[in-house]
N, C-alpha and C positions, 0 to 999 in steps of 0.2 A: 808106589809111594805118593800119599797125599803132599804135593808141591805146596800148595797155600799153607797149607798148615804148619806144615816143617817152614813156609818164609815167616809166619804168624811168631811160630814161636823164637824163631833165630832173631828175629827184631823187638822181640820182647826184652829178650835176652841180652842184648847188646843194650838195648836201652837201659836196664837195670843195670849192668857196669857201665855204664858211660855215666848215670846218675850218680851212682857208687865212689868214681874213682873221680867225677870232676870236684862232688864234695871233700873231698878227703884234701884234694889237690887247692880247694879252697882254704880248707883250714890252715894247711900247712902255709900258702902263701901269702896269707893274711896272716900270720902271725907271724911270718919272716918280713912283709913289710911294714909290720908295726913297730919292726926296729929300725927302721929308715923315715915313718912317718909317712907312710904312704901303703895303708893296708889295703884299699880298694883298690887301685892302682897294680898289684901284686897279685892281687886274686882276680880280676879284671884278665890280663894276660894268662893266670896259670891254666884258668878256665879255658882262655881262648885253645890255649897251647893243647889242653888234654882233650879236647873236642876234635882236633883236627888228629890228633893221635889216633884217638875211637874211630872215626871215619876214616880216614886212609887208604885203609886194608879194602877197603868194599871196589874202590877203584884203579888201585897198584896193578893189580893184572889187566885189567884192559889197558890203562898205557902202555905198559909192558909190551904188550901187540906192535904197540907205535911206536915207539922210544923207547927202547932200553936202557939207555944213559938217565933220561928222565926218569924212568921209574926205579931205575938202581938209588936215584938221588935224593925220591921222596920214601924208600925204603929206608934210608939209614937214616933220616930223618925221622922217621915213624922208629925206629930202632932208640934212637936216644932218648924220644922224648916217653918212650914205656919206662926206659932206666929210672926217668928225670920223676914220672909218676908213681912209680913203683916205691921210690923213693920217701916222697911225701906223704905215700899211704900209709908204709913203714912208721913214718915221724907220730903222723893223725893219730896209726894206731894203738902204736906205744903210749901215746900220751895220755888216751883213752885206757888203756889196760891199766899203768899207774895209778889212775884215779879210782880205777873199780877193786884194785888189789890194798888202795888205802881204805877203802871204806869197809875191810871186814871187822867183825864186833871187838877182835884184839885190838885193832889201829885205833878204833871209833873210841876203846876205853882209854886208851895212851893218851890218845888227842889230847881227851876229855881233861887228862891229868896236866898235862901240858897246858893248856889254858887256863887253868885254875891257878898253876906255880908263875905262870907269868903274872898275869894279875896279884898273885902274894905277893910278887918279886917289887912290881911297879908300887905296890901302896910299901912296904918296906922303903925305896928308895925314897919316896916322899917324906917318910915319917923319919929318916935320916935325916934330910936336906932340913927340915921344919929343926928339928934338934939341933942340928950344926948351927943354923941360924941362931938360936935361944941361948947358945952356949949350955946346953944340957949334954955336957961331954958324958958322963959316966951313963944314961939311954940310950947315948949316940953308939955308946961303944956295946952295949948290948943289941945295940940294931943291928948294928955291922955283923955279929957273930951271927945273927939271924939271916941276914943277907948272903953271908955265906954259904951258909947250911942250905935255903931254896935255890940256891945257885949250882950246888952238890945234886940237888935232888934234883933240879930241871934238864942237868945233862945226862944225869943217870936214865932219864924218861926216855931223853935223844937216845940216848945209846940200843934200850929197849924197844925204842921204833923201829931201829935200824935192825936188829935182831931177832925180831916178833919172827914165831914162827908160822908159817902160811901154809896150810896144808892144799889148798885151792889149786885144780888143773890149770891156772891160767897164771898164776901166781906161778908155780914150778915150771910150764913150758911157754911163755909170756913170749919171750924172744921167735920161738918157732911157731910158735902161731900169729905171729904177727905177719912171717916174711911169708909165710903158707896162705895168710888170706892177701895179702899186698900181690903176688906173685900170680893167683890163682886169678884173680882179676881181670891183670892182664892180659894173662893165656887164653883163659875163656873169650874176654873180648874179644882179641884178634884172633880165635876161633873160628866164632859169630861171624865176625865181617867177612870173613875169607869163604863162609858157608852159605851167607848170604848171596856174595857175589856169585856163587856155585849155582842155586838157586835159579838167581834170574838168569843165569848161560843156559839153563836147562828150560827154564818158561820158556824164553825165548827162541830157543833152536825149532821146537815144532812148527814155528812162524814161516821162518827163513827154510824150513825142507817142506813146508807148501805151497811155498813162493813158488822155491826152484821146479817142481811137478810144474806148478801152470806155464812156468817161463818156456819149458822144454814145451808145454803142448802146444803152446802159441806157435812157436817154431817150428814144429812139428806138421800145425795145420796150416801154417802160408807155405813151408814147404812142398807139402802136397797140393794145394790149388794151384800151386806155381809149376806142377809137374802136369798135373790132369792139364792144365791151359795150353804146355806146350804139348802132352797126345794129344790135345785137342786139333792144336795148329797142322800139326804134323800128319794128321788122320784126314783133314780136310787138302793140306796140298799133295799126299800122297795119291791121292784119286787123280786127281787133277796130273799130275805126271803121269802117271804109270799111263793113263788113256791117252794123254799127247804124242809119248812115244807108242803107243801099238796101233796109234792114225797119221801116224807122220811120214811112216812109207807112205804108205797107201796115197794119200795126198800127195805127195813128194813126185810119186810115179803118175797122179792124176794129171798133172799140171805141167809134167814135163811131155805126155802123152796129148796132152791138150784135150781131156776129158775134161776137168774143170778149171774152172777162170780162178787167178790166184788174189780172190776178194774175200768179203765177211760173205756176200751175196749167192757168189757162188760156189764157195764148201758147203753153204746151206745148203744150195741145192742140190750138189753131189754128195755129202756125207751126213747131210740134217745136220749141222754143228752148230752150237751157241754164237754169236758172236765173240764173247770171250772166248772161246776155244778157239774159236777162229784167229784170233787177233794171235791167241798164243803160239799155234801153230806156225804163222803167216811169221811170225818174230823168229820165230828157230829158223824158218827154210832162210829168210833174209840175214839172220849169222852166220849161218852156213854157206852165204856166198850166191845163192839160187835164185833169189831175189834181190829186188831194185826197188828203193821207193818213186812212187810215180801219181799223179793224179792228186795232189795233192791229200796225201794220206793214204794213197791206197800202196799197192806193190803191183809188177810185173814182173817177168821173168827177165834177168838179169842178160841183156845184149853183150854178147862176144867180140869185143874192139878186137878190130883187124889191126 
């Protein structure tokens, strides 16, 4: 699965109904606060409100990780305010469908009738008032019957507006396609965001399981130098013992024999030994009781107090 492409279009996507639903959400709340006199003011917030609705969903599940109270909290949050748009789309797009279902050629010719009988109606009523004034009662009284009659035929027009028949799919199912595109909207959006978030858990994880490899080999490799160092240790004093003890008799018996003098000087010369070896030697027979320090650093054979 191409990742970029699927995040390409999933943010395309979202953007189109974010653009979609915050307009809709403008109209309707500009024209609710033009009843209060404050229509920027109304669209200002509903805008605000429908952005943070769109966005939401992209980071609900990761809080969710951390707080679940908090994200149970910006859920029902994000819950109302789809109602609250969903709503306004509803209003925007009804209002817009009204206008597209007045303007078919039946409406357009009704109108047409209708602005022509007003206009009779309006110069009628003038051409009364001017008579009434004149005291031309017997014109007056034929205006009137005239006034009447455009007054018959203007409501009869209303009637046939109300009545026109529309054969138009948007005209006949206006109401359900209204709440199908308002609804669709929404779902799509918070789709989007939930897919999007999807997305970047999946970019991202490849990151975090190439981490984790190096962190184990790092570990892996001071574990091992840490082990070669101590066979190292261990390889080096194991020599070093095992030849202590398989010269320690022999020395032991040298010295109690008085073959060799119990110095660095003289194991040299009876057994060729290091001075280290020696010194080590010389420290085991003196723990073991056999030896005396004497000479200032050196040893002798340990005198038997009477």
């Amino acid at each position: 699965m191409n990742i970029a492409l699927s995040k390409i279009f999933c943010t395309l996507a979202l953007t189109s109904c974010a653009i979609a639903s915050a307009y809709l959400t403008y109209l309707f709340m500009s024209e609710l606060g033009l009843a209060v006199g404050a229509p920027f003011i109304f669209a200002l917030i509903g805008v605000t409100l429908d952005l943070i609705k769109t966005m939401s969903p992209t980071f609900i599940p990761t809080i969710a990780k951390q707080n679940l109270f908090i994200a149970s909290f910006l859920a029902l949050i994000t819950i109302s305010l789809m109602v609250v748009s969903c709503i306004a789309s509803i209003s925007a797009i009804e209002k817009g469908a009204n206008q597209i279902t007045a303007s078919t050629k039946q409406n357009l010719a009704i109108t047409e009738q209708i602005q022509n009988k007003k206009l009779e109606l309006e110069n009628l009523l003038l051409l009364s008032q001017k008579q009434i004034s004149t005291t031309r009662t017997s014109k007056a009284g034929d205006t009137a019957i005239d006034i009447s009659r455009v007054t018959d035929e203007l409501n009869a027009l209303y009637q046939d507006q109300l009545t026109v028949n529309n054969d138009s799919l948007l005209s006949e199912y206006s109401p359900v396609i209204t709440l199908f595109i308002s609804v669709s909207i929404e779902i799509v959006s918070l789709a989007m965001a939930l897919a999007l978030h999807s997305l970047n858990a999946i970019d991202t994880a490849p990151a975090v399981a190439k981490k984790e490899p190096e962190k184990l080999e790092v570990i892996r490799s001071h574990e091992s130098r840490v082990k070669k160092a101590i066979l190292k240790t261990q390889e080096s004093i194991e020599p070093e013992i095992n030849f202590a003890a398989s010269v320690l008799d022999d020395v032991k018996a040298a010295i109690l024999d008085g073959k060799a003098k119990p110095s660095y000087s003289g194991l040299k010369v009876a057994f060729g030994l290091s001075k280290g070896k020696s010194k080590q030697i010389l420290n085991s027979l003196y723990e073991q009781g056999l030896l005396e320090p004497w000479n200032n650093g050196g040893f002798r054979l340990k005198v038997a107090q009477s």
